[in-house]
LODREN-690137 format. One line per field, with one value per residue: residue number from 1; residue in one letter; x, y, z of N, C-alpha, C, O, CB in turn. Coordinates in pm, whole numbers, plus 50000, padded with zeros to 5 digits. Glycine has a CB too. Example, Ala and Ser with C-alpha at 12.3 -4.5 7.8 and 13.67 -1.06 7.14 Angstrom:
2
num = 1 | 2
residuo = a | s
n_x = 51319 | 51285
n_y = 49431 | 49775
n_z = 50780 | 50708
ca_x = 51230 | 51367
ca_y = 49550 | 49894
ca_z = 50780 | 50714
c_x = 51320 | 51290
c_y = 49670 | 50003
c_z = 50780 | 50787
o_x = 51424 | 51341
o_y = 49668 | 50114
o_z = 50846 | 50804
cb_x = 51131 | 51408
cb_y = 49553 | 49940
cb_z = 50905 | 50572
***
This chain:
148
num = 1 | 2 | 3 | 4 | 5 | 6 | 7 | 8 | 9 | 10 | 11 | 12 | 13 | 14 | 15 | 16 | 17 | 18 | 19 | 20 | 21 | 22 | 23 | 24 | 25 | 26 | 27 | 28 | 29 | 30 | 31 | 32 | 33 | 34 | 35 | 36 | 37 | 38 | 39 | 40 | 41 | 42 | 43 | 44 | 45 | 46 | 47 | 48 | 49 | 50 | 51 | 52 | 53 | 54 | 55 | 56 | 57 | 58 | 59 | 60 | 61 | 62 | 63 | 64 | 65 | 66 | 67 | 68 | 69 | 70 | 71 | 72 | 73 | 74 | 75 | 76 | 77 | 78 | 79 | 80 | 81 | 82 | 83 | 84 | 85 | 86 | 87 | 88 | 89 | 90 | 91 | 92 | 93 | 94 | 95 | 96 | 97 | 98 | 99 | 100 | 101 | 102 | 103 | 104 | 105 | 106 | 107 | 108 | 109 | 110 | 111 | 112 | 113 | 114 | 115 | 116 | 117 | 118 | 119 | 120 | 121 | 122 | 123 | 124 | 125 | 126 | 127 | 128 | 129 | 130 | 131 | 132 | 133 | 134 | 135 | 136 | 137 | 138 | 139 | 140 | 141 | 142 | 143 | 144 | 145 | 146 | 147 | 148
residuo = x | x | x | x | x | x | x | x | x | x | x | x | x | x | x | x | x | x | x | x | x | x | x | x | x | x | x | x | x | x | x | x | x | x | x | x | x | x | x | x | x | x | x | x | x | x | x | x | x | x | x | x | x | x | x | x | x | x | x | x | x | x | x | x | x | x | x | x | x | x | x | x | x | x | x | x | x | x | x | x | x | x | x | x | x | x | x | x | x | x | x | x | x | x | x | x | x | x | x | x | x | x | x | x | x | x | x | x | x | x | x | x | x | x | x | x | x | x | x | x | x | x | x | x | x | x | x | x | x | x | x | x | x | x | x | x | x | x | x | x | x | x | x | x | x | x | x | x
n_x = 03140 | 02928 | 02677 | 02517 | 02564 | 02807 | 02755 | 02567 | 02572 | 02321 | 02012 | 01790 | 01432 | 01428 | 01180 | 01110 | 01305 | 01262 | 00971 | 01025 | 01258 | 01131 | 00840 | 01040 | 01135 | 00918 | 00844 | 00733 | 00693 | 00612 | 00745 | 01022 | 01119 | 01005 | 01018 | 01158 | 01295 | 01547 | 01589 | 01785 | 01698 | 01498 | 01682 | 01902 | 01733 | 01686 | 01944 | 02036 | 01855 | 01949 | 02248 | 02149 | 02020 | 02171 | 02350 | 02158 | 02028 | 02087 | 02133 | 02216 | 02331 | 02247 | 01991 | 01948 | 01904 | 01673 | 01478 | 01490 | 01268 | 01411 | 01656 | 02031 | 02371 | 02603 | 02453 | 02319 | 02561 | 02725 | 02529 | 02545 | 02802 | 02848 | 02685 | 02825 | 03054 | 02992 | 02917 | 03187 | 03268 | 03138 | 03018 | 02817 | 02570 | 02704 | 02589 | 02331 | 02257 | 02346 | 02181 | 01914 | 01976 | 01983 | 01660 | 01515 | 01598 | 01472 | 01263 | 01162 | 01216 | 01148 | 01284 | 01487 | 01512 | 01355 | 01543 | 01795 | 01746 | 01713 | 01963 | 02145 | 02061 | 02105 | 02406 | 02421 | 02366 | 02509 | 02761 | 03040 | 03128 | 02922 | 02668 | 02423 | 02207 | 02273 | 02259 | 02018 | 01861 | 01936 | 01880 | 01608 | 01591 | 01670 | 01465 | 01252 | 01262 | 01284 | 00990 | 00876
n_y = 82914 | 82630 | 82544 | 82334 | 82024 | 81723 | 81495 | 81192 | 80845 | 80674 | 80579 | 80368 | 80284 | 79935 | 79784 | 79925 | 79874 | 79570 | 79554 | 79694 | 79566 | 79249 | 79310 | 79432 | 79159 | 78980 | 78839 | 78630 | 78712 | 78530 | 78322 | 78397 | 78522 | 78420 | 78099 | 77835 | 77678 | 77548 | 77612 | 77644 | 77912 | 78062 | 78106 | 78208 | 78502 | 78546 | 78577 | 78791 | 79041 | 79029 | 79099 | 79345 | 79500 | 79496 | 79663 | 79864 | 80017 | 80030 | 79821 | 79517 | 79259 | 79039 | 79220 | 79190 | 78911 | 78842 | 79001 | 78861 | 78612 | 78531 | 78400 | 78337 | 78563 | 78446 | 78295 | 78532 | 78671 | 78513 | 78448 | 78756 | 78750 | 78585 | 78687 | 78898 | 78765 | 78690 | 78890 | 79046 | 78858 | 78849 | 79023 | 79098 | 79044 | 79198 | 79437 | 79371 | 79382 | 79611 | 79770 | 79663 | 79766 | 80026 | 80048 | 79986 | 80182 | 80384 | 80314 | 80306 | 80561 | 80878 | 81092 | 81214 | 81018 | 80987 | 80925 | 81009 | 81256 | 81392 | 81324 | 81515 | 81737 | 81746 | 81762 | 81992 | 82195 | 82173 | 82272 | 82405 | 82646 | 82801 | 83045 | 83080 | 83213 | 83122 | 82821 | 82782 | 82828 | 82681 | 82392 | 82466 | 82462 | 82159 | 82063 | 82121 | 81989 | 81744 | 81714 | 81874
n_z = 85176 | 85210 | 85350 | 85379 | 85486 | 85414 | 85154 | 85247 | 85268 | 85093 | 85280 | 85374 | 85506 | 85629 | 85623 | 85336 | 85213 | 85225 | 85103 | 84826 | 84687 | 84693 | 84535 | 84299 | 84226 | 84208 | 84373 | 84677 | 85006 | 85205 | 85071 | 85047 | 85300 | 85499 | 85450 | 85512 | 85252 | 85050 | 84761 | 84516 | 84336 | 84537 | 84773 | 84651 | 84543 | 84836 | 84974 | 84784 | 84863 | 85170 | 85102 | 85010 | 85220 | 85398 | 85285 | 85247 | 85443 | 85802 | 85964 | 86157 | 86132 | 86270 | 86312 | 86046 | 86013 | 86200 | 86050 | 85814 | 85849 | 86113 | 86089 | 86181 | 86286 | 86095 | 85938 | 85756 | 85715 | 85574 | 85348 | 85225 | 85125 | 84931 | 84759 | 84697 | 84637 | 84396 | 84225 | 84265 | 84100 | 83858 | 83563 | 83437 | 83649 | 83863 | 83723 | 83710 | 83947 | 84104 | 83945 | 84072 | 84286 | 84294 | 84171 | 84412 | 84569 | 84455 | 84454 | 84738 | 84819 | 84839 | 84850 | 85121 | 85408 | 85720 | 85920 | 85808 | 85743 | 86005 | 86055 | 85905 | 85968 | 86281 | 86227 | 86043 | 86285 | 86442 | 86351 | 86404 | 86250 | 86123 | 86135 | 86418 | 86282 | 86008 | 86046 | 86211 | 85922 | 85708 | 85855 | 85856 | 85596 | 85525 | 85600 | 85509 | 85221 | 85327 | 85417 | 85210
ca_x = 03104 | 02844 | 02555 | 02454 | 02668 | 02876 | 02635 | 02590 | 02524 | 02164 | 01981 | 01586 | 01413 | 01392 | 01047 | 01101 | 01364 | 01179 | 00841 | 01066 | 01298 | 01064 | 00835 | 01077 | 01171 | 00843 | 00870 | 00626 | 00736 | 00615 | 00870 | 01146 | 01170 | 00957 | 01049 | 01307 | 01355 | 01693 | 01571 | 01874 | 01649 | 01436 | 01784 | 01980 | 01686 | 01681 | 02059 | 02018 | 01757 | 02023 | 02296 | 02061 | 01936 | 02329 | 02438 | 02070 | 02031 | 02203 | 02092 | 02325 | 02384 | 02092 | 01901 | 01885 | 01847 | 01590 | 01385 | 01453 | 01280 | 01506 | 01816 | 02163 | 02469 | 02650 | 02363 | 02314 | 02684 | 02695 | 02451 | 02607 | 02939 | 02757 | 02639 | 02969 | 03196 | 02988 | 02945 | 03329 | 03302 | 03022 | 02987 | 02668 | 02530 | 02746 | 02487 | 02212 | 02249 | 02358 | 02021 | 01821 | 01985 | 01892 | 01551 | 01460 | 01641 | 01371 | 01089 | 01150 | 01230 | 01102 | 01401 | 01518 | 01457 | 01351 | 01693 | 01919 | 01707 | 01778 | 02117 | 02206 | 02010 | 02199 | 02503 | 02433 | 02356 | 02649 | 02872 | 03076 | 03129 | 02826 | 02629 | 02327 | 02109 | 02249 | 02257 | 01865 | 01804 | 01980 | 01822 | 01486 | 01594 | 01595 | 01352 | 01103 | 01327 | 01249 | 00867 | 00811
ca_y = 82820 | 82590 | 82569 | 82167 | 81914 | 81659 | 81380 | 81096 | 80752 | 80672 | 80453 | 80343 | 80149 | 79795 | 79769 | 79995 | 79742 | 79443 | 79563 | 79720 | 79448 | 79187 | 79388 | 79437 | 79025 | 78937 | 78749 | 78646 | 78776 | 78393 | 78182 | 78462 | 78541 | 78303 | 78007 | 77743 | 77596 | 77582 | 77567 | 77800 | 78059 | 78143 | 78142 | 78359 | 78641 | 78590 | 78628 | 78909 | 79100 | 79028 | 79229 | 79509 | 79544 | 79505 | 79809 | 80031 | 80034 | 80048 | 79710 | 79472 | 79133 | 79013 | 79256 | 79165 | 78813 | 78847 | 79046 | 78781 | 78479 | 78442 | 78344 | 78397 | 78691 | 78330 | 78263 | 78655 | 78709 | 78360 | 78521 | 78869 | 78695 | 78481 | 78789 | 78994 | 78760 | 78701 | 79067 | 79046 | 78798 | 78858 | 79173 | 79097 | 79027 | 79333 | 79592 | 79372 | 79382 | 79764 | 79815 | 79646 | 79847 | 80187 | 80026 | 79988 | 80335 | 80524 | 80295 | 80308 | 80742 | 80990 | 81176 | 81202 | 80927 | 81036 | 80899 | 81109 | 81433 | 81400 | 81326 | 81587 | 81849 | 81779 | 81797 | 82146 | 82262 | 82110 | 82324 | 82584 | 82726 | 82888 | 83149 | 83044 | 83190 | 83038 | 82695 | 82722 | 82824 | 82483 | 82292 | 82471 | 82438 | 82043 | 81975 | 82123 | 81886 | 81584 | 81704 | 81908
ca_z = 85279 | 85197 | 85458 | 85326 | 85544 | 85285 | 85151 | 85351 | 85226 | 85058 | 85312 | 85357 | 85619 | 85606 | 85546 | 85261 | 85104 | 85172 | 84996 | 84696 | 84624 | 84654 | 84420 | 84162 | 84172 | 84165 | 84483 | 84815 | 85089 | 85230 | 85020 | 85041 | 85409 | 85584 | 85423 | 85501 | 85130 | 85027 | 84670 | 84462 | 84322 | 84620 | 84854 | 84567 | 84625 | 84983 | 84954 | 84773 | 84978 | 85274 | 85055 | 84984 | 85347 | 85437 | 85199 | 85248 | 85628 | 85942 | 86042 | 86198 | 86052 | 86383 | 86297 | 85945 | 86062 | 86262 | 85964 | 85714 | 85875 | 86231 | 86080 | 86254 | 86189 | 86037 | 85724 | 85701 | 85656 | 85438 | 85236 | 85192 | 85128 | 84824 | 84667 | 84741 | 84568 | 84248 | 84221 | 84189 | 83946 | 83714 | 83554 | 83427 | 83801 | 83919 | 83659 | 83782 | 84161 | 84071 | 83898 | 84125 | 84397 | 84170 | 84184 | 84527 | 84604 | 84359 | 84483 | 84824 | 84863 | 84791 | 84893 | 85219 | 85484 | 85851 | 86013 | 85748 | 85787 | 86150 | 86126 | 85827 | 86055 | 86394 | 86147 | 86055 | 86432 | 86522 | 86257 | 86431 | 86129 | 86125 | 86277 | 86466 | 86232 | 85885 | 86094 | 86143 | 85752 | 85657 | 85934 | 85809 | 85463 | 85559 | 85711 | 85351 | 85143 | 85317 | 85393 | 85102
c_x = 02965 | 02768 | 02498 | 02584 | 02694 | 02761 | 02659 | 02551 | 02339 | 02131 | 01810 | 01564 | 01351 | 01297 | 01034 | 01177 | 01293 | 01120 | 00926 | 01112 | 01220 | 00922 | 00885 | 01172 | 01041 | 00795 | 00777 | 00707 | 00726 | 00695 | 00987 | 01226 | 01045 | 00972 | 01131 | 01363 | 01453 | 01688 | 01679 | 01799 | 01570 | 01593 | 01883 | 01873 | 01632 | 01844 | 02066 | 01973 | 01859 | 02156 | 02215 | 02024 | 02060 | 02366 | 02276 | 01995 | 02152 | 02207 | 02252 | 02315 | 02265 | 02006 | 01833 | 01812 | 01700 | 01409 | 01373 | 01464 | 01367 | 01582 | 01941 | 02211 | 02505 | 02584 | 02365 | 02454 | 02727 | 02629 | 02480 | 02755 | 02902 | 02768 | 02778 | 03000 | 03119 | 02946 | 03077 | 03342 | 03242 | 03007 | 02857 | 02550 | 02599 | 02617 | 02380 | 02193 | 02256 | 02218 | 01948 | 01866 | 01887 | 01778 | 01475 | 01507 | 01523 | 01260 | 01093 | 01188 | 01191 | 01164 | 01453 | 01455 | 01493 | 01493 | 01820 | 01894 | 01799 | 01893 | 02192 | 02156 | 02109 | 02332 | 02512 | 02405 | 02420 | 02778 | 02921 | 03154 | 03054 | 02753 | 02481 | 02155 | 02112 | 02257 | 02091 | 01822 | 01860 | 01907 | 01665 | 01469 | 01631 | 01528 | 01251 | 01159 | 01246 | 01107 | 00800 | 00745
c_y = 82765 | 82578 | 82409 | 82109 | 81863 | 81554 | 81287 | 80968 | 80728 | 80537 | 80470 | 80270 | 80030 | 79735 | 79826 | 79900 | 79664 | 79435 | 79571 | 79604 | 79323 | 79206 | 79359 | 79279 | 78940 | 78837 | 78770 | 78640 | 78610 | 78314 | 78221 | 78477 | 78422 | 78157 | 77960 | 77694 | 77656 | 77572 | 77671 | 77859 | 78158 | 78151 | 78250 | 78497 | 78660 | 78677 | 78805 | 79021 | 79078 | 79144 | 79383 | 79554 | 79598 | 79704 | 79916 | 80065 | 80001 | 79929 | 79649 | 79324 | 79030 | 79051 | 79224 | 78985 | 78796 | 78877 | 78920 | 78613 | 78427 | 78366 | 78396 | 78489 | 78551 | 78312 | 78393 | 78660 | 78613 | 78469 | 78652 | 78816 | 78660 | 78605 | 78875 | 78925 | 78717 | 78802 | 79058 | 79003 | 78788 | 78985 | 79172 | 79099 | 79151 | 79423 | 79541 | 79373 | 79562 | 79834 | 79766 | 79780 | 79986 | 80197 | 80016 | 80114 | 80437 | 80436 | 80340 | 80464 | 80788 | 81140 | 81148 | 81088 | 81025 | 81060 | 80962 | 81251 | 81457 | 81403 | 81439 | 81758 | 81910 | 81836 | 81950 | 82233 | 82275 | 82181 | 82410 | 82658 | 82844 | 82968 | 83089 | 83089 | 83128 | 82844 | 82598 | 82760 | 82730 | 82401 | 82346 | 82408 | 82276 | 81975 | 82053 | 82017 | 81751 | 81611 | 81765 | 82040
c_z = 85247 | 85334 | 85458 | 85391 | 85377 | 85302 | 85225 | 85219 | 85241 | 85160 | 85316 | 85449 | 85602 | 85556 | 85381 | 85117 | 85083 | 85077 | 84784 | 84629 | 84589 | 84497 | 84271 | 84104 | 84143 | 84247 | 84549 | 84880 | 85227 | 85187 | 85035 | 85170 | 85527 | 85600 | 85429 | 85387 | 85086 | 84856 | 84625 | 84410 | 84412 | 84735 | 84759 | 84601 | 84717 | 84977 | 84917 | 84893 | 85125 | 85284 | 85060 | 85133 | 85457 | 85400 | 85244 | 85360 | 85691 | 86024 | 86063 | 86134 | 86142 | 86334 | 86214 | 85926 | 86112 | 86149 | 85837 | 85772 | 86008 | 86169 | 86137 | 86162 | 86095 | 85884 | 85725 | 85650 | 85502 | 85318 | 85123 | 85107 | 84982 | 84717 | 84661 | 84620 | 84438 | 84191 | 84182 | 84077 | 83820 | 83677 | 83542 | 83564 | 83855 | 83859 | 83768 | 83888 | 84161 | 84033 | 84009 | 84316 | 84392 | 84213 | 84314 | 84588 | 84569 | 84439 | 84638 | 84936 | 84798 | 84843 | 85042 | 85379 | 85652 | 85932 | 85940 | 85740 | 85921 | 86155 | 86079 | 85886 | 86191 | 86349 | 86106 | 86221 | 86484 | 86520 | 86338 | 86328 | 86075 | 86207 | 86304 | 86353 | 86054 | 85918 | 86132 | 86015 | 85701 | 85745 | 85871 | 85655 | 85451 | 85553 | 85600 | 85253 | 85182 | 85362 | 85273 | 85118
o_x = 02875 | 02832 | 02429 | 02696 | 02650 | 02696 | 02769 | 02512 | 02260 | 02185 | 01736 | 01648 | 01234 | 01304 | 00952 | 01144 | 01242 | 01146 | 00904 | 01048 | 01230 | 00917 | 00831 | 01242 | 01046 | 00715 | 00713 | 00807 | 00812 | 00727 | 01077 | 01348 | 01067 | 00954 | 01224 | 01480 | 01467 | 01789 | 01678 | 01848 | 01562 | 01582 | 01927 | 01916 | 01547 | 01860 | 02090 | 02042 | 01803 | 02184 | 02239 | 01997 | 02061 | 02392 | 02292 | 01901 | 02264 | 02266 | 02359 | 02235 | 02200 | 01920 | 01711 | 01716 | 01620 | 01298 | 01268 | 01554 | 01394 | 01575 | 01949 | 02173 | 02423 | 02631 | 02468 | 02464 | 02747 | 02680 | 02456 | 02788 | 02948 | 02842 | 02796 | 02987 | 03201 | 02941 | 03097 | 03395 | 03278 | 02980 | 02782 | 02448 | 02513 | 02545 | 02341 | 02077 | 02169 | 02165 | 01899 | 01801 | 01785 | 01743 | 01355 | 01431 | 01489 | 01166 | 01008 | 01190 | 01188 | 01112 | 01454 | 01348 | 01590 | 01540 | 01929 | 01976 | 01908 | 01951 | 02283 | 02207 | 02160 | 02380 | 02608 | 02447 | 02432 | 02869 | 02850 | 03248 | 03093 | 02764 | 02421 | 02047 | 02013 | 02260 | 02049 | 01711 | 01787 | 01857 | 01596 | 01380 | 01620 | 01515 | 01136 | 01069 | 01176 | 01055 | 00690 | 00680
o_y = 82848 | 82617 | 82377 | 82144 | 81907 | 81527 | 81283 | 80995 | 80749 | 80427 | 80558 | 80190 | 80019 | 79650 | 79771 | 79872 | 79646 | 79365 | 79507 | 79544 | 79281 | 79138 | 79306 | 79267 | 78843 | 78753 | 78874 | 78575 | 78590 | 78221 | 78137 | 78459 | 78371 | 78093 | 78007 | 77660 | 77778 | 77520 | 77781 | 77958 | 78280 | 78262 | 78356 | 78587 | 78748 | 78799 | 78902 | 79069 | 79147 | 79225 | 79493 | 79674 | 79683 | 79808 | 80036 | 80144 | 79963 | 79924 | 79692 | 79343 | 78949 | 78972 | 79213 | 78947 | 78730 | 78824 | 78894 | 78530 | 78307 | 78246 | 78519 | 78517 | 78540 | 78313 | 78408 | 78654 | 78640 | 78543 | 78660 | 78887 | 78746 | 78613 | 78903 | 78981 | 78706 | 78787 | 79062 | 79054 | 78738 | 79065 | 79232 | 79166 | 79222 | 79478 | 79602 | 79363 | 79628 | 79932 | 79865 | 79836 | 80029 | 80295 | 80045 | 80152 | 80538 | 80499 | 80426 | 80477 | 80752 | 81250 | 81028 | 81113 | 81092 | 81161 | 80969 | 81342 | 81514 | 81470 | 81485 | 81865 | 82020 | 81934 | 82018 | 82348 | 82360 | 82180 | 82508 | 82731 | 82942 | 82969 | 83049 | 83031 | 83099 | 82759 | 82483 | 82710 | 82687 | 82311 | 82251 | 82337 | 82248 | 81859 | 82024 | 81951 | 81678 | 81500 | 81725 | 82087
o_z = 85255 | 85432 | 85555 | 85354 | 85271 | 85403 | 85280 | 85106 | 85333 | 85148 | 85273 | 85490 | 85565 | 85467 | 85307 | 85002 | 84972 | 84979 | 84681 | 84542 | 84474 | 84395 | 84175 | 84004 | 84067 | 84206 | 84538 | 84850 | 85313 | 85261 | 85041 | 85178 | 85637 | 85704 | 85363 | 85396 | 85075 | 84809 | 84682 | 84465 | 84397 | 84787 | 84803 | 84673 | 84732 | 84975 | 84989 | 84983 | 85210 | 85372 | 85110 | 85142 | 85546 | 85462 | 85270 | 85357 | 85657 | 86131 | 86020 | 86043 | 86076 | 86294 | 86224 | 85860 | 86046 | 86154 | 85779 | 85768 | 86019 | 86198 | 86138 | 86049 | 86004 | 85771 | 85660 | 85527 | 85383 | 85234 | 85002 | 85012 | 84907 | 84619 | 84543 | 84511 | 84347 | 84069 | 84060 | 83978 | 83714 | 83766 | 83618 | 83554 | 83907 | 83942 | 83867 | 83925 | 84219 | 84086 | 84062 | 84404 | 84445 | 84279 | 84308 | 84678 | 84631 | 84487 | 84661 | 85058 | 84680 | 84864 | 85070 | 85433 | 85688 | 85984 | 85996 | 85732 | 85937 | 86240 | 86148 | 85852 | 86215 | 86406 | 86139 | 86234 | 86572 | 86603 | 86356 | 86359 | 86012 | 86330 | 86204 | 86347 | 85987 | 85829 | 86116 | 85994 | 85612 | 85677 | 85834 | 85607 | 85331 | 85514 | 85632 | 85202 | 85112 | 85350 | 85233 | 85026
cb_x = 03108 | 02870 | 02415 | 02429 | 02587 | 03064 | 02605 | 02472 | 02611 | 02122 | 02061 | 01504 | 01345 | 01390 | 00940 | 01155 | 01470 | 01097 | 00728 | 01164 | 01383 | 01041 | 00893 | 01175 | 01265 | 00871 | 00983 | 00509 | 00635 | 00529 | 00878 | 01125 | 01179 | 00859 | 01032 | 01305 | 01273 | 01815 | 01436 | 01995 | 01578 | 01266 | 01859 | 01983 | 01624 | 01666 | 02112 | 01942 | 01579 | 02064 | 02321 | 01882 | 01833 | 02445 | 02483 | 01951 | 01925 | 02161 | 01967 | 02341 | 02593 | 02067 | 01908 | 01992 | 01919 | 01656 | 01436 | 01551 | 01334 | 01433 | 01856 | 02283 | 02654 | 02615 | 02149 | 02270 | 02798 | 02520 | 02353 | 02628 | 02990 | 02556 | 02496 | 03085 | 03332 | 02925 | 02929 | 03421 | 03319 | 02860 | 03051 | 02648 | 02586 | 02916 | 02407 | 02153 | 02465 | 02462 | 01954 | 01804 | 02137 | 01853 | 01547 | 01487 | 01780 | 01358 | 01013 | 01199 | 01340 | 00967 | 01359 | 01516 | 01539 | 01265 | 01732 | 01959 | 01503 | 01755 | 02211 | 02164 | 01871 | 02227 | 02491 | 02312 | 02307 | 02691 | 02837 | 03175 | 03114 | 02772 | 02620 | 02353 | 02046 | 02384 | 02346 | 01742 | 01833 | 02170 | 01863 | 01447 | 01700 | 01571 | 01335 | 01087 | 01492 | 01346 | 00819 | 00724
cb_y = 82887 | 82502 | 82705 | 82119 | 81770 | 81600 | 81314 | 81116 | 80663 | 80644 | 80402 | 80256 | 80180 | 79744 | 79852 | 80128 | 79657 | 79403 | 79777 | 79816 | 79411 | 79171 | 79485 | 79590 | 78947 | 78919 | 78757 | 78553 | 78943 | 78346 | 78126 | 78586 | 78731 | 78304 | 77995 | 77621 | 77572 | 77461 | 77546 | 77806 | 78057 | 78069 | 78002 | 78333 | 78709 | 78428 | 78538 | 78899 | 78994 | 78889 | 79200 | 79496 | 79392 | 79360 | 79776 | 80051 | 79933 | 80176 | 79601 | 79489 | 79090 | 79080 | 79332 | 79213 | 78792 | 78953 | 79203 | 78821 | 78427 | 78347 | 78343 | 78291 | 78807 | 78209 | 78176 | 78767 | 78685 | 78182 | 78561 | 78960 | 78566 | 78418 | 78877 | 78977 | 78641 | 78620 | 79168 | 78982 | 78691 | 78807 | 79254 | 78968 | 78875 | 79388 | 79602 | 79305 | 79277 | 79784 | 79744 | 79447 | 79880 | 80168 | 79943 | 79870 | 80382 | 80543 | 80103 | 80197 | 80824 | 80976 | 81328 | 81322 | 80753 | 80942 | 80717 | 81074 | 81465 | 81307 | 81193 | 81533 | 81789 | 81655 | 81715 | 82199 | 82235 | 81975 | 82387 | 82611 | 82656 | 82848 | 83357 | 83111 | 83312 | 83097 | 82722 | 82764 | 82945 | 82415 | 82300 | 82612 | 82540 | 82029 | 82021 | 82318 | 81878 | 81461 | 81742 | 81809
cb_z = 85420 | 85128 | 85399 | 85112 | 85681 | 85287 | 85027 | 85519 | 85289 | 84859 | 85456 | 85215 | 85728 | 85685 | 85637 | 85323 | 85134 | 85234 | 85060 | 84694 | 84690 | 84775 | 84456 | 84154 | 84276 | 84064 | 84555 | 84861 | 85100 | 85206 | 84859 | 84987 | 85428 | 85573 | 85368 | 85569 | 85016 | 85114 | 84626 | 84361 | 84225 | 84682 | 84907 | 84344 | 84582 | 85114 | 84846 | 84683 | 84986 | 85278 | 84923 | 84876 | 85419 | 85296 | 84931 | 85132 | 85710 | 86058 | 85957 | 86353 | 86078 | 86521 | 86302 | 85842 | 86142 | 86367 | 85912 | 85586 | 85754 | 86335 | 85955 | 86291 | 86291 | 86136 | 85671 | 85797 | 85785 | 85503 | 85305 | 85335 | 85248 | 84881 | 84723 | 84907 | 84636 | 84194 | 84377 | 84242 | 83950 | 83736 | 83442 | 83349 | 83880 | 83859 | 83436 | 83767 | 84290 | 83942 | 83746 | 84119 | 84409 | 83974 | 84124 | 84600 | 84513 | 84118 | 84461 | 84824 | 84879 | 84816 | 84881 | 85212 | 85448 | 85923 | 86029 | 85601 | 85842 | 86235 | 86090 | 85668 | 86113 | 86478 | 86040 | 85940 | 86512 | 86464 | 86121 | 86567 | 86054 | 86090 | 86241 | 86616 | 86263 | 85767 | 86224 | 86222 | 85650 | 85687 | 86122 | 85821 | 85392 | 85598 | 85938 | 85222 | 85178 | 85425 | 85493 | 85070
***
């Protein structure tokens, strides 16, 4: 009987994407998300950055709106959609959206994020599987992981 809930999906908080991705495109954070220009390379890594925020938070399609610049669910989804289907169709753009994902994953953790401690914690508390006291040595054993 393992004592470690099953993995969860890797996520980060928003802020955490933004800074990274932008970062590792080389981008201002003024032409990318503040900016109205529809020029195609600054809307491909807004686009982007809409995917990534899609797949590495919990945000909602508003929410992510809201963070990039007050735009509707409609252009966020647009956006996601964009990147989705040439992901299907490019392999080359599949590695690199893949890598850049990679890349904002390592920049933006340093293992465990606040909101998956918490959840992978309640998750063991929760277990009736276990006995109350190997349920707090996983919840302790936790909670040094993601502080160290």
């Amino acid at each position: 009987m393992s004592l470690m809930p099953p993995p969860m999906k890797a996520t980060l908080p928003a802020p955490q994407v933004i800074e990274a991705f932008l970062t590792l495109r080389n981008a201002a954070s003024n032409l990318i998300i503040d900016s109205r220009t529809m020029i195609r390379p600054v809307a491909r890594v807004r686009h982007e950055l809409m995917w990534l925020l899609r797949d590495l938070t919990h945000l909602t399609l508003a929410e992510i709106g809201a963070l990039i610049g007050g735009r509707d669910e409609t252009t966020v989804r647009y956006g996601i959609e964009q990147v989705a289907d040439r992901i299907a169709q490019d392999d080359d753009y599949r590695r690199e959206m893949l890598f850049a994902r990679q890349a904002v994953l390592k920049a933006g953790s340093s293992g465990m994020t606040p909101d998956l401690c918490l959840n992978a914690v309640k998750s063991v508390l929760a277990n009736p599987e276990l006995t109350d006291g190997e349920a707090r040595a996983a919840a302790i054993l936790l909670i040094q992981v993601r502080h160290g």
